[in-house]
N, C-alpha and C positions, 0 to 999 in steps of 0.2 A: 552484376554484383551491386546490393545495394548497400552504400557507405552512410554515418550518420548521418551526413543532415540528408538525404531524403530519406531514409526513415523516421527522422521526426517533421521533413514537408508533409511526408504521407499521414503522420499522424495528425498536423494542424491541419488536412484537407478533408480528412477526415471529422473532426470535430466539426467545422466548420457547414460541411453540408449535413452531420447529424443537427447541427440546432437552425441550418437553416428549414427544416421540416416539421414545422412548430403543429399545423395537422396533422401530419404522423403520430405524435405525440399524441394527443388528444384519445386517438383510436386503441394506439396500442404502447403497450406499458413500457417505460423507460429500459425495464432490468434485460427486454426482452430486446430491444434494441440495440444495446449495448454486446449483446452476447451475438447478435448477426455480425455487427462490425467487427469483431473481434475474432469471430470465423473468418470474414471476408480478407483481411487484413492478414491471418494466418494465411490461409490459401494464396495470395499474392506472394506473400514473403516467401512462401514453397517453390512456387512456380517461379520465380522469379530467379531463385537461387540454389537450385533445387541438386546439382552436387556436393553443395555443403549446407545442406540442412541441418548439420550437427551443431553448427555457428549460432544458430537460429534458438536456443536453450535460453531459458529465464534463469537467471543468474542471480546472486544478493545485488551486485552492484547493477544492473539492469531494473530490477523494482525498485531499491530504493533512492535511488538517485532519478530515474525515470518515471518511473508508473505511483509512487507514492505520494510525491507533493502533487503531483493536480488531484488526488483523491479527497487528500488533505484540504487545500483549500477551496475545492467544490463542497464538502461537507463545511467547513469553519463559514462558508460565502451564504449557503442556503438556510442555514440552521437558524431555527426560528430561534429570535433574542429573549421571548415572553414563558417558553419552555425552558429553555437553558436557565433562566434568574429566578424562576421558580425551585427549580432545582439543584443551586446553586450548594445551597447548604449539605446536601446528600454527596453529590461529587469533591467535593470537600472533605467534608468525613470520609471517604473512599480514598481519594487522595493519599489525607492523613494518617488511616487506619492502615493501609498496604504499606505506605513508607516506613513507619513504625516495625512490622511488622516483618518485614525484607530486611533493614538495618538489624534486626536483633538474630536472625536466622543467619546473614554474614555473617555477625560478631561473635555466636555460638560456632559456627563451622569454623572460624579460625582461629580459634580458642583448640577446640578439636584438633586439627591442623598443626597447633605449635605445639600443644599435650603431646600429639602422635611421634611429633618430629625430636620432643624432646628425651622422648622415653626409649627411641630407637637409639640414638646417639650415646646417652650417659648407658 
């Protein structure tokens, strides 16, 4: 039965021999790489534990506490600074224009919401 931390020794053993294979890279494509490990790493966790494979489900709290922030800061770490400031103003405006846009669709539905509640009541 494997308990956290070696599941996540497994996963830092894992990392570790993916970027220690810097030729690999070169030959064949990141996305492609990632998706063997991620087989691999499945198939262990089966065999390994393999009358309670039920346990073994991706969960909210499993992504987001787990698999989310190194996505995060692999994408904020690699991301070119000269693309991003070029485009600074456009994500901005998108920013802007969704918040705006999300606040006002709330503040109609709960407008909605108190109409509905007040018209059932009186």
């Amino acid at each position: 039965m494997l308990n956290v931390r070696n599941r996540a020794a497994c996963m830092v053993c894992g990392c570790v021999a993916y970027h220690a294979h810097l030729k690999l890279l070169k030959s064949v494509p990141e996305s492609c790489l990632l998706i063997v490990l991620g087989v691999i790493v499945g198939v262990v966790l089966h065999l390994a534990d393999a009358d309670n494979s039920d346990r073994h489900q991706l969960n909210t709290r499993t992504f987001f506490f787990i698999l989310l922030p190194p996505i995060i800061i692999d994408a904020g770490y690699f991301m070119p600074t000269r693309s991003f400031f070029d485009q600074l103003g456009t994500i901005i405006l998108y920013a802007v224009i969704g918040t705006m846009v999300r606040s006002c669709r709330q503040t109609h539905e709960l407008r909605i919401r108190i109409v509905c509640s007040t018209a059932v009541v009186a």
